[in-house]
KEMIVEX-48733 format. One line per field, with one value per residue (C-alpha): x, y, z; residue number from 0; residue in three letters. Coordinates in Angstrom, 1 decimal, padded with zeros to 4 digits. Each point is the difference from the previous one (the first is absolute). Last residue first. Example, Ala and Ser with C-alpha at 12.3 -4.5 7.8 and 13.67 -1.06 7.14 Angstrom:
<atoms>
x: (013.7, -001.4)
y: (-001.1, -003.4)
z: (007.1, 000.7)
num: (1, 0)
residu: (SER, ALA)
</atoms>
This chain:
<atoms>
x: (-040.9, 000.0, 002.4, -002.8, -000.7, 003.3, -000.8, -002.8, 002.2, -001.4, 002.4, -003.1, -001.4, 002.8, 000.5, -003.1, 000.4, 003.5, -001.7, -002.8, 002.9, 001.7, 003.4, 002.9, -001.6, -001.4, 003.2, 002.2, -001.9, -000.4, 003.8, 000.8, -003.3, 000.1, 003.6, -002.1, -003.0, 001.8, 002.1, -003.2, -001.1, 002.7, -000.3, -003.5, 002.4, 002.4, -002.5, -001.0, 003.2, 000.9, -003.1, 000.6, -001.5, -001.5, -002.6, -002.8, 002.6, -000.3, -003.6, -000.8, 002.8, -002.1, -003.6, -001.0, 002.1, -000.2, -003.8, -000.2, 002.6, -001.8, -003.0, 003.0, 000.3, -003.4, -000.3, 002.3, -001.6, -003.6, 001.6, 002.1, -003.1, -002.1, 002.7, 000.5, -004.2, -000.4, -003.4, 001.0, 002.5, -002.8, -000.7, 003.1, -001.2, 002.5, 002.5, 002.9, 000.5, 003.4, 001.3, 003.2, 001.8, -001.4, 001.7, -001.7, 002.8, 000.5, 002.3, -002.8, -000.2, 003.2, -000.5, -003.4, 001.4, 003.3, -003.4, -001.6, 003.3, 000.0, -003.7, 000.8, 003.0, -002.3, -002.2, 002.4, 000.8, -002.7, 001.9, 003.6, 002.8, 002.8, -001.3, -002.7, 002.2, 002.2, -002.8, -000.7, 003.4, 000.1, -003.6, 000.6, 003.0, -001.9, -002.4, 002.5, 001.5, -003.6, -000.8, 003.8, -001.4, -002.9, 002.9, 001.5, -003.3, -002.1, 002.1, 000.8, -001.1, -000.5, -003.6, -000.3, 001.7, -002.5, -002.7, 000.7, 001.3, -003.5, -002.1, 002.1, 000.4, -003.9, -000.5, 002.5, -001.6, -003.8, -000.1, 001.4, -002.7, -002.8, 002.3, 001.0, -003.9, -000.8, 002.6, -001.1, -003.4, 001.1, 002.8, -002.7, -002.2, 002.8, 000.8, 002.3, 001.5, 003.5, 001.8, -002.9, 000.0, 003.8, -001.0, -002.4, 001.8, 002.4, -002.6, -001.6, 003.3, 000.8, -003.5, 000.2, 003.5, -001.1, -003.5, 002.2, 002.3, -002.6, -002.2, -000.7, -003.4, -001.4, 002.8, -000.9, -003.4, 000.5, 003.2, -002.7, -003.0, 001.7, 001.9, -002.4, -002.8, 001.7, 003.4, -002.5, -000.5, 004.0, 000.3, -001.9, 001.0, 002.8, -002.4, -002.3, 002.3, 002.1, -003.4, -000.6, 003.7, -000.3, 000.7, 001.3, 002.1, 003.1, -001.9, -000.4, 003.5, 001.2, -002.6, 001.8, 002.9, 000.1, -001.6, 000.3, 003.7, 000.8, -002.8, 001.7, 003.1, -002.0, -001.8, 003.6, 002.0, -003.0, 000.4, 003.6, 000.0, -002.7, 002.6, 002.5, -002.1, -001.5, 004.1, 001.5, 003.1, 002.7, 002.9, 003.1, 002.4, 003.2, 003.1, 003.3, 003.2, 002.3, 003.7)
y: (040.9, 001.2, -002.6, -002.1, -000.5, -001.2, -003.1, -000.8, -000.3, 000.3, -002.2, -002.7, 001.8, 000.6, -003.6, -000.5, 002.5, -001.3, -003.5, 001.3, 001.7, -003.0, -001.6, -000.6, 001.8, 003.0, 000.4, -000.1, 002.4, 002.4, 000.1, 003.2, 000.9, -001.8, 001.8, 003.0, -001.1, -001.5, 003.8, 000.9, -001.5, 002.1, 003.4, 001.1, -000.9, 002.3, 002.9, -000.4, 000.6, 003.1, 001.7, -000.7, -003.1, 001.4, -002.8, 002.3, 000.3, -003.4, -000.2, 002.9, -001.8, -003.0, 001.5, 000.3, -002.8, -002.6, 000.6, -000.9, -002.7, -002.8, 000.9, -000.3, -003.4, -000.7, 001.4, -002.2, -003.6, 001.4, 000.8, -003.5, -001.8, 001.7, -000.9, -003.3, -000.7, 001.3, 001.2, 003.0, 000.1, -000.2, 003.6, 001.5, -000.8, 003.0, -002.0, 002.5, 001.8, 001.3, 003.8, -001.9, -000.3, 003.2, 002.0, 003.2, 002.4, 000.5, 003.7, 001.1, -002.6, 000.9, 003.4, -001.3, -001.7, 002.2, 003.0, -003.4, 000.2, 004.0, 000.1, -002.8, 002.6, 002.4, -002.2, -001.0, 003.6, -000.1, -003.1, 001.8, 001.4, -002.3, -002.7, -000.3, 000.5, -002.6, -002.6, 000.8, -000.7, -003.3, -001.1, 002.0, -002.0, -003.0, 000.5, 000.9, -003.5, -001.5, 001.8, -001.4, -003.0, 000.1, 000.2, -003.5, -001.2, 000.1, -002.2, 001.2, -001.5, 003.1, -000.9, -000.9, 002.9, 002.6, -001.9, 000.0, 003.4, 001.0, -002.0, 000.9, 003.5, 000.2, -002.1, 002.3, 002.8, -001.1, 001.7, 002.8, 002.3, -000.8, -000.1, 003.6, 001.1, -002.2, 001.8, 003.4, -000.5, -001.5, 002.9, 002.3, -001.7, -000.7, 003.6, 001.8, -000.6, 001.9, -003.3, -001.7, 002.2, -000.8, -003.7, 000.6, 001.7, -002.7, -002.8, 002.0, 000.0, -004.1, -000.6, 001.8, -001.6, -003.7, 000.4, 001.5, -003.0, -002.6, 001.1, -003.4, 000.3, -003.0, -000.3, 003.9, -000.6, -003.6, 001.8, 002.8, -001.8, -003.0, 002.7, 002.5, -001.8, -002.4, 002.7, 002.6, -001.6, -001.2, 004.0, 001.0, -002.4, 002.7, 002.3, -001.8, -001.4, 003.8, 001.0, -002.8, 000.5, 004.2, 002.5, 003.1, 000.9, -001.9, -002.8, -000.5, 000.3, -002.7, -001.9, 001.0, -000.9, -003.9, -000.9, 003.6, -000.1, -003.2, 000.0, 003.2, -001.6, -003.0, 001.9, 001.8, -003.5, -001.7, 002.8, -000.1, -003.8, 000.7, 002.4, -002.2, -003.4, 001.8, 001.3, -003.3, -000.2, -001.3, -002.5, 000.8, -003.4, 001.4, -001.6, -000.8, -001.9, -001.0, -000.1)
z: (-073.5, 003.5, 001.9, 001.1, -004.2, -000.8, 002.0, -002.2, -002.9, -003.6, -001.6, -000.3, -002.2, -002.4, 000.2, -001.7, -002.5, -001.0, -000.4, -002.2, -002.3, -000.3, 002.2, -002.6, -003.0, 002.2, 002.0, -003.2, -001.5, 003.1, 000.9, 000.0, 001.1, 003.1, 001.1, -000.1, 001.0, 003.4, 000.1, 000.1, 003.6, 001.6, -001.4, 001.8, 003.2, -001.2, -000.8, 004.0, 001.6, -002.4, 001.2, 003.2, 002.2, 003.4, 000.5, -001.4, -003.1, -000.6, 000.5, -002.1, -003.0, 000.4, -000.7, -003.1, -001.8, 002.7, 000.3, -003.4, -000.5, 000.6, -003.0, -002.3, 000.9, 000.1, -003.6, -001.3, 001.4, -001.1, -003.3, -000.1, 001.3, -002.9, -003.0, 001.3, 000.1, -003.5, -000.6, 000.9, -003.3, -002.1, 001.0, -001.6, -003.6, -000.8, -001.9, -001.2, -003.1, -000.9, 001.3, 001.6, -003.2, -001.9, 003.0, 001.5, 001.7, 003.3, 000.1, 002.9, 002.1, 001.9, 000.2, 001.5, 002.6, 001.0, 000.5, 002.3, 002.1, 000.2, 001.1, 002.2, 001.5, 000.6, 002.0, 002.3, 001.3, 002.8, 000.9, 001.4, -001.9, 001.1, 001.1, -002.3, -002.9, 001.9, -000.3, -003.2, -001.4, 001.4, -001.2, -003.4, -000.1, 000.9, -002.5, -002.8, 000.5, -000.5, -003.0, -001.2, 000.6, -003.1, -002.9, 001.2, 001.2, -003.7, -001.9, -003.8, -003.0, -001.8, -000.3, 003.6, 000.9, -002.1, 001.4, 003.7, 000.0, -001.2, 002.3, 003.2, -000.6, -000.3, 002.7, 001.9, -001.1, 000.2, 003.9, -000.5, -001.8, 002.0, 003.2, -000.9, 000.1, 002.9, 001.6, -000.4, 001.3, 003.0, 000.7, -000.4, 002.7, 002.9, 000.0, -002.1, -003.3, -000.9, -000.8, -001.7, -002.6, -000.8, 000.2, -002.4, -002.7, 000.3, -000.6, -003.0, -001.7, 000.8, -000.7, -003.6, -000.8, 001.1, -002.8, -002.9, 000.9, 000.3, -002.9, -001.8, -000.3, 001.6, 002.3, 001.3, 000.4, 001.8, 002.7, 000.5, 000.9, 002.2, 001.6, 000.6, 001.6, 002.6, 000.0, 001.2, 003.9, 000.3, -000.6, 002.3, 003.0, 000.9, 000.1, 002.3, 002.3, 000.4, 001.3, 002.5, 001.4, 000.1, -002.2, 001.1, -003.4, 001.9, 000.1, -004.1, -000.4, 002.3, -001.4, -003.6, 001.0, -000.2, -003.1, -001.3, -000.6, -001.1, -002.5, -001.6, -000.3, -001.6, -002.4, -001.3, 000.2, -001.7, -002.8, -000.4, -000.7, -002.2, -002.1, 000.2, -001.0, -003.1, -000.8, 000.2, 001.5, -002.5, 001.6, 000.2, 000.0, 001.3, -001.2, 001.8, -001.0, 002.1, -000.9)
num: (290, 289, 288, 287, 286, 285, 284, 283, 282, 281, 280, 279, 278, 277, 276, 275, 274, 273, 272, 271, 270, 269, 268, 267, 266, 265, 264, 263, 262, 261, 260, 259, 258, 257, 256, 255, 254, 253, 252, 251, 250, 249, 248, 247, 246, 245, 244, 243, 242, 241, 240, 239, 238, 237, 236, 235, 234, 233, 232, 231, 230, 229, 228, 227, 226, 225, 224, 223, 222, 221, 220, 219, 218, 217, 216, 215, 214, 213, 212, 211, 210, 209, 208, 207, 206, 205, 204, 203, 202, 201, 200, 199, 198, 197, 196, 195, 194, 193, 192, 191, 190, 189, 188, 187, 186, 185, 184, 183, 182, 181, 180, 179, 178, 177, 176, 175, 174, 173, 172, 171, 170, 169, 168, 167, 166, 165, 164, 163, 162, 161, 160, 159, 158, 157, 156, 155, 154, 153, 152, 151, 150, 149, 148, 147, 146, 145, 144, 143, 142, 141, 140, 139, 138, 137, 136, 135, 134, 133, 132, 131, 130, 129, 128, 127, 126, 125, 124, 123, 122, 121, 120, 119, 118, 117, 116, 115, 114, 113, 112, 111, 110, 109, 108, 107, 106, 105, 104, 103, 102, 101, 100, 99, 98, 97, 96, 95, 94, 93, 92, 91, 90, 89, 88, 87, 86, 85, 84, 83, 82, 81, 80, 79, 78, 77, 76, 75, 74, 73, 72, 71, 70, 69, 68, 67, 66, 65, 64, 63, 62, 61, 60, 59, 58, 57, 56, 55, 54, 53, 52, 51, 50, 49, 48, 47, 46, 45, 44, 43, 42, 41, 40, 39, 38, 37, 36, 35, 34, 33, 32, 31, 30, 29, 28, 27, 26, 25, 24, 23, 22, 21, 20, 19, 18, 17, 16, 15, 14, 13, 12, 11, 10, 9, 8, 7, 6, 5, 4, 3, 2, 1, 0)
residu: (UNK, UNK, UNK, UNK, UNK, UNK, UNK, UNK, UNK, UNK, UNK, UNK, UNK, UNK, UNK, UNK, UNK, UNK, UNK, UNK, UNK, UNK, UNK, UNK, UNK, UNK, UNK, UNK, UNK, UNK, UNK, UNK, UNK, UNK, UNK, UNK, UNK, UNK, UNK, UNK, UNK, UNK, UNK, UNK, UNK, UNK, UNK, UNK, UNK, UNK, UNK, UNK, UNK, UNK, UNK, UNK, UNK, UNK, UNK, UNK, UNK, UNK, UNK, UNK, UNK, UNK, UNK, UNK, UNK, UNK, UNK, UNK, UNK, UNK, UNK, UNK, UNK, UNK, UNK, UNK, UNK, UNK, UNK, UNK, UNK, UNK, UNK, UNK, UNK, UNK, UNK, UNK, UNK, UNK, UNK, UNK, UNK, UNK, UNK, UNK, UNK, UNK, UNK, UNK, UNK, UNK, UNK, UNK, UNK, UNK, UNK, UNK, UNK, UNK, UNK, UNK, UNK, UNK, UNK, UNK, UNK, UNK, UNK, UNK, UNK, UNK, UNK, UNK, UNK, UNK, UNK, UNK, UNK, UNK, UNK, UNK, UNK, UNK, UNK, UNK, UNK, UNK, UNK, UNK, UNK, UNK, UNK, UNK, UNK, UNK, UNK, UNK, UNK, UNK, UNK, UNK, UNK, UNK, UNK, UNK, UNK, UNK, UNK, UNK, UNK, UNK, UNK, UNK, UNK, UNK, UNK, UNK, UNK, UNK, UNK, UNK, UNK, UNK, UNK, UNK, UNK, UNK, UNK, UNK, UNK, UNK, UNK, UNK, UNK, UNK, UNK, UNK, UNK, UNK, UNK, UNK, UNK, UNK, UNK, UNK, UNK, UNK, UNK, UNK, UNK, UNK, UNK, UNK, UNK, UNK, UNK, UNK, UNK, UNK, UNK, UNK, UNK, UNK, UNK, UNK, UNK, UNK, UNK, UNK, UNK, UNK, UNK, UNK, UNK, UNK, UNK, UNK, UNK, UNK, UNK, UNK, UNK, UNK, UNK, UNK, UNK, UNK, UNK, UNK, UNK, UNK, UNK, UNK, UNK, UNK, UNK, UNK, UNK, UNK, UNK, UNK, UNK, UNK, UNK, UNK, UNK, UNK, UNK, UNK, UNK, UNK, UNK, UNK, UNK, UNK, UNK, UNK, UNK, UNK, UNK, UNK, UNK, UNK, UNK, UNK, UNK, UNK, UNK, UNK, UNK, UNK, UNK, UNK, UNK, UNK, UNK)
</atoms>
């Protein structure tokens, strides 16, 4: 006779409901990263236009983020601070969809990208405490962000299909409403309200700690013209809707599986490592194919 147990193990709640969160964000993300162009040029925008909105909100993260994310660590206000963006953010994006004209939709964007652009550093600084005083790993509940992207990628492609791009804005208003629903039941925790070392500028003088920003921030600096203008080459070569959320897909399934084994990665190879190959993953010969 064999016998057969199930070992169930308890999820915790904090990790649940952050897990929920990134999922949210990152639907959202998934959307407007590759859809949002799309958007943008069916309101009569043209190339240099869609360039200068898109680089809006990379222009307000330098001043808001840094701001924001040090206000809201000093006083401990993450989740009061992620509910208000994520219910301002919404609002916006339903302004946004019944602007006109190159100028209002300018105006209106810099207004949601004031309010975006600390959420993730906001998600990021409060998930990161409460796990780290749970003793939980950060990947495991960050993936499922990362899942929800490529659904959203997917599911946005055949939205687009379907309905056409002058439609994609509704449907960010709907993915940033899932956002702030999310936020909303966040609660404040006595274990990750605890003090935390704000001598930030000592860490300049740390050579690693520059080279590792620089090193970042060139990365991220890479994907720029990937992010606003891929899916308007793709569908400039005749790729549908469907066509182009699939290719968004592909290099998240990588995060995915990354994620899931972050801790092992890090211990085995070391964060500076993973940066550096990181770098070097950034394939020139994707870029003649319009990425």
């Amino acid at each position: 006779m064999i016998r057969i147990s199930f070992k169930i193990t308890r999820i915790d709640s904090f990790a649940l409901r952050m897990a929920i969160l990134y999922a949210a964000l990152f639907a959202f993300n998934g959307i407007q990263l590759p859809y949002l162009p799309v958007w943008l040029e069916t309101k009569g925008l043209d190339a240099r236009e869609i360039g200068i909105v898109l680089a809006i909100p990379m222009l307000i993260r330098v001043v808001a983020v840094p701001f924001a994310v040090r206000l809201v660590d000093r006083r401990f206000v993450h989740t009061m601070a992620l509910k208000l963006a994520t219910v301002l953010a919404t609002a916006g994006y339903a302004v946004i969809g019944i602007a006109e004209g190159f100028p209002a939709i300018v105006i209106v964007y810099m207004a949601i990208s004031v309010v975006y652009a600390p959420l993730l550093p906001l998600a990021d600084s409060y998930a990161l405490r409460g796990l780290k005083a749970r003793g939980l790993a950060y990947g495991p509940v960050r993936l499922w962000g990362s899942i929800a992207f490529i659904l959203a990628n997917v599911g946005g492609g055949i939205f687009l299909a379907a309905l056409g791009a002058a439609n994609v804005v509704w449907m960010l208003t709907a993915a940033m409403a899932a956002t702030a629903a999310a936020a909303l039941p966040l609660t404040p925790d006595s274990r990750d309200a605890g003090p935390e070392n704000h001598a930030s500028s000592g860490h300049w003088r740390s050579g690693l700690f520059v080279t590792t920003v620089v090193g970042a921030s060139l990365i991220q600096a890479s994907h720029a013209v990937m992010y606003g203008f891929a899916s308007l080459q793709w569908s400039a070569k005749g790729l549908g809707g469907t066509s182009i959320g699939l290719l968004w897909a592909i290099g998240v399934v990588a995060e995915v599986l990354l994620f899931a084994a972050s801790n092992r990665a890090i211990a085995h190879i070391g964060a500076v490592n993973m940066i550096l190959v990181g770098g070097a993953g950034r394939c020139p010969a994707l870029d003649r194919h319009g990425a």
